[in-house]
C-alpha positions in Angstrom: 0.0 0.0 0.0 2.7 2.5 0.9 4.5 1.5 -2.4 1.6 2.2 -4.3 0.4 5.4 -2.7 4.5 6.9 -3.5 4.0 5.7 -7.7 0.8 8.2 -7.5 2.8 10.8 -6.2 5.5 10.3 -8.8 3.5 10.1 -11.7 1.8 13.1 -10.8 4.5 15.0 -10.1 5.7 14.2 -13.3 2.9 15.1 -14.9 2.7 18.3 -13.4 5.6 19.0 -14.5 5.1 17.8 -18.2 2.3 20.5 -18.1 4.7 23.3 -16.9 7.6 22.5 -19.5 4.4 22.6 -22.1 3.3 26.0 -20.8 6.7 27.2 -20.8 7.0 26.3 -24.2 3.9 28.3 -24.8 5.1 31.6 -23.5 8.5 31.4 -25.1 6.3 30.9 -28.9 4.1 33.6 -27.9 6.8 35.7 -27.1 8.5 35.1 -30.1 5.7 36.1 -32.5 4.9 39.3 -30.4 8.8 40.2 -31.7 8.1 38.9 -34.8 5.0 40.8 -35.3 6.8 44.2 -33.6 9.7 43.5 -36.4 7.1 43.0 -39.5 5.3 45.8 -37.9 8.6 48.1 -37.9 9.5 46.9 -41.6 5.8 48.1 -42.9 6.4 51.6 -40.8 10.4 52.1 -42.6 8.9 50.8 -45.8 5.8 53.6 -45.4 8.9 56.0 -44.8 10.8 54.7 -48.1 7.7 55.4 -50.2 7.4 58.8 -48.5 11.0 60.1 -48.8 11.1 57.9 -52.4 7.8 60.5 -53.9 9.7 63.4 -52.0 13.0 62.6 -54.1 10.8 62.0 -57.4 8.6 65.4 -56.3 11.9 67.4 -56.2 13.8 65.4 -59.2 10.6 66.4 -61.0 11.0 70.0 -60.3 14.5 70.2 -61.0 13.4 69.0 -64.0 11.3 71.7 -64.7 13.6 74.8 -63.6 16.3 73.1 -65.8 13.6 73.0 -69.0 12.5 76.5 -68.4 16.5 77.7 -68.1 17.1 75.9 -71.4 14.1 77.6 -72.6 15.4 81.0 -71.3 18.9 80.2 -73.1 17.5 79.2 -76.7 15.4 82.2 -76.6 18.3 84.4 -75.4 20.2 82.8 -78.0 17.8 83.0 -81.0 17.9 86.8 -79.6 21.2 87.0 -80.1 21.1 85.3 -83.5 19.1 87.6 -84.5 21.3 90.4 -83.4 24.5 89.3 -84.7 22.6 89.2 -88.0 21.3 92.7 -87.6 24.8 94.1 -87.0 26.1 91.9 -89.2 24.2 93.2 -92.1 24.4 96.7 -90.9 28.0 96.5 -91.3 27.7 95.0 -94.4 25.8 98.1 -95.5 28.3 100.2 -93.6 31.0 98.5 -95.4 29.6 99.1 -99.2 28.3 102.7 -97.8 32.0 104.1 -96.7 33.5 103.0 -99.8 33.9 106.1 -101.3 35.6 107.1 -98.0 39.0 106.1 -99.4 39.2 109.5 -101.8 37.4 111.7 -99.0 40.7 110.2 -96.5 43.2 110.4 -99.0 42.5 114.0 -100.1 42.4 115.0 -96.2 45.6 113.9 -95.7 47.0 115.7 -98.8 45.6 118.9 -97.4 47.2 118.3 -94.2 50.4 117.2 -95.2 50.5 120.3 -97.7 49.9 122.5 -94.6 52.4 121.1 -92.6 54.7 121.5 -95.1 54.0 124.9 -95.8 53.7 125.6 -91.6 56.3 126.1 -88.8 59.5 123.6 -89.2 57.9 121.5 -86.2 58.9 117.8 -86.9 57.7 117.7 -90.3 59.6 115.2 -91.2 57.9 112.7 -88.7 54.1 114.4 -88.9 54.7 114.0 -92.5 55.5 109.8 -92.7 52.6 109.7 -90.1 50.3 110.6 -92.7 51.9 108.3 -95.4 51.2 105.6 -93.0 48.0 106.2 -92.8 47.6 106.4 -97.1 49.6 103.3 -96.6 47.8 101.1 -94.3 44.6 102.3 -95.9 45.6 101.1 -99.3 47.4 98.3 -98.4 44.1 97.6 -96.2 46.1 97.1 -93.0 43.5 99.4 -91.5 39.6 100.3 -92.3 38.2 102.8 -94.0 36.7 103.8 -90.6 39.9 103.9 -88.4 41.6 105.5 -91.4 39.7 108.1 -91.0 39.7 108.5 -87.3 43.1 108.7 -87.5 43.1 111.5 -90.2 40.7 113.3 -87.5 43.2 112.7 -84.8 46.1 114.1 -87.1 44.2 117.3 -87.5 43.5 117.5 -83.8 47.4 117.2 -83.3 47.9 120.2 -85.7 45.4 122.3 -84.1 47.4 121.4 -80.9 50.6 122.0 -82.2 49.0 125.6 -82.8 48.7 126.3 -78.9 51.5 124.1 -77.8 54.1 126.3 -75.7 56.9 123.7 -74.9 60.6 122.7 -75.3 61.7 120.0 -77.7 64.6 118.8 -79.9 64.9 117.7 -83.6 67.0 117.7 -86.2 67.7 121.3 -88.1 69.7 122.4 -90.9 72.0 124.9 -90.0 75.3 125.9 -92.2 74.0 123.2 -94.2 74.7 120.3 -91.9 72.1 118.9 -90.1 72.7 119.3 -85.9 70.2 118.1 -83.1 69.1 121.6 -81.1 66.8 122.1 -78.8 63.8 123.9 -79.8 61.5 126.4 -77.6 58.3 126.2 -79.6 55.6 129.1 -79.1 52.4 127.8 -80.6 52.9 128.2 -84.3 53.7 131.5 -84.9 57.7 131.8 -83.2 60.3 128.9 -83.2 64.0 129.4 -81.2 66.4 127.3 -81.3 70.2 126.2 -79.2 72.6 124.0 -80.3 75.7 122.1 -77.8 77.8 124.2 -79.5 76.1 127.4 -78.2 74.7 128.3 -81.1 71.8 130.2 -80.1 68.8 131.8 -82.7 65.6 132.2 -84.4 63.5 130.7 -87.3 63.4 133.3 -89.7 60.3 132.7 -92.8 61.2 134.1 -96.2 58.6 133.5 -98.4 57.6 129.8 -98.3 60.8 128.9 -96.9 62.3 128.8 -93.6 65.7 129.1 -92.3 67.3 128.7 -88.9 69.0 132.1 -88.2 71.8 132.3 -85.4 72.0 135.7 -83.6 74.9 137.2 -82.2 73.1 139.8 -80.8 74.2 139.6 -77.2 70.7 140.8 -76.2 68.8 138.5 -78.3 71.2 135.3 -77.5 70.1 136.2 -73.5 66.3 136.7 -74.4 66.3 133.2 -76.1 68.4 131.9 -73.3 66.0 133.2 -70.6 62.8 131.5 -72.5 64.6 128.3 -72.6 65.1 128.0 -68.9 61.8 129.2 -67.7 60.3 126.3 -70.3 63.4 124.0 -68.2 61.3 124.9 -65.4 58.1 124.2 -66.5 57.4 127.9 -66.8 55.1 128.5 -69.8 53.2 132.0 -68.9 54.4 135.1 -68.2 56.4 138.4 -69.7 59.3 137.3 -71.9 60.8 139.9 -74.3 62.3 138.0 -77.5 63.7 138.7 -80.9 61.2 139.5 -83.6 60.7 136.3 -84.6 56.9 135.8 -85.9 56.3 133.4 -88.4 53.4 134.9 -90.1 52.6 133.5 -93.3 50.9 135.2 -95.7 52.6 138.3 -94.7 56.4 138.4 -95.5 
């Protein structure tokens, strides 16, 4: 009887605990689909976030799209414009081009004129104003240069000789004097008197016979100090004031 009454006990026990390992079993399942079902659950809410951020990126894509259309738009219009500008000037020129044809005579006898008067004018560098205008009949007919810069420069040239006219100043250049040619310096008053001093001390006046000119040397102890006195005020920059000097007026027309 007691051996009996102790197998009850033990096979209960065991079955007891059969039904606890089972229910343990249970929970550890259950607990393993809650995290599988939190997981899923997480994957639906990142994949809800993809599509979201995805039709953000295809929203913005689609308006980059659309500045980048209407700035190529913009640019072929702007270039079309610009086409049709470069045309425009284009043909303008080309009518500007057949149109100043005739400047060529119109430049060339301008420059004939000019070079006549500076021939015929104070002894002032003629020599170089002179191949300045040939370079201009040159390049012109050589077509180095347009008609239309020909021209300007032509303008410019008689600008220079209206200058020339005013110009008070202190130079050198070449001069003929006892028939050799000697590098003086020259004290210039506009175009109407012309002095001159050599190294040597030669000291004098441009004198205008006619159409010529010639380079007089004084020895007139007066004179020699007038000129002397004009040449260092113009050393020093001095270009108005009182200055007595030898007769010297270049006035053509009149001697």
């Amino acid at each position: 009887m007691g051996k009996m009454t102790r197998l009850i006990s033990i096979s209960a026990a065991l079955a007891i605990s059969g039904t606890m390992l089972h229910a343990a079993k249970d929970d550890s399942m259950v607990q393993s689909i809650m995290e599988l079902r939190s997981q899923v659950e997480s994957l639906y809410t990142q994949i809800d976030d993809n599509k979201e951020a995805y039709k953000a990126q295809m929203k913005s894509y689609a308006l980059q799209t659309s500045d980048s259309e209407a700035q190529i738009n913009r640019q072929e219009t702007s270039l079309k414009l610009t086409q049709q500008n470069i045309a425009k000037t284009e043909k303008k020129l080309e009518t500007m081009g057949s149109a100043t044809v005739d400047l060529k005579p119109i430049v060339n006898d301008a420059l004939i004129a000019l070079e006549k008067e500076i021939k015929s004018g104070i002894p002032f560098k003629v020599e170089e104003r002179v191949a300045a205008l040939h370079q201009i009949k040159d390049d012109l007919k050589n077509g180095t240069i347009s008609q239309e810069k020909a021209l300007a420069l032509t303008w410019a040239s008689y600008d220079d000789a209206l200058r020339l006219t005013k110009e008070i100043g202190q130079f050198k250049q070449e001069i003929m004097l006892d028939g050799k040619a000697t590098m003086a310096k020259i004290a210039k008053v506009g175009s109407v008197m012309m002095y001159f001093a050599t190294p040597d001390e030669r000291i004098g006046y441009v004198k205008q016979e006619g159409n010529t000119y010639s380079y007089v040397v004084t020895k007139d102890s007066t004179e020699r100090d007038q000129i002397i006195d004009l040449f260092d005020a113009l050393q020093k920059q001095i270009r108005t004031g009182y200055f007595t000097l030898p007769n010297a007026l270049l006035l053509r027309g009149v001697n």
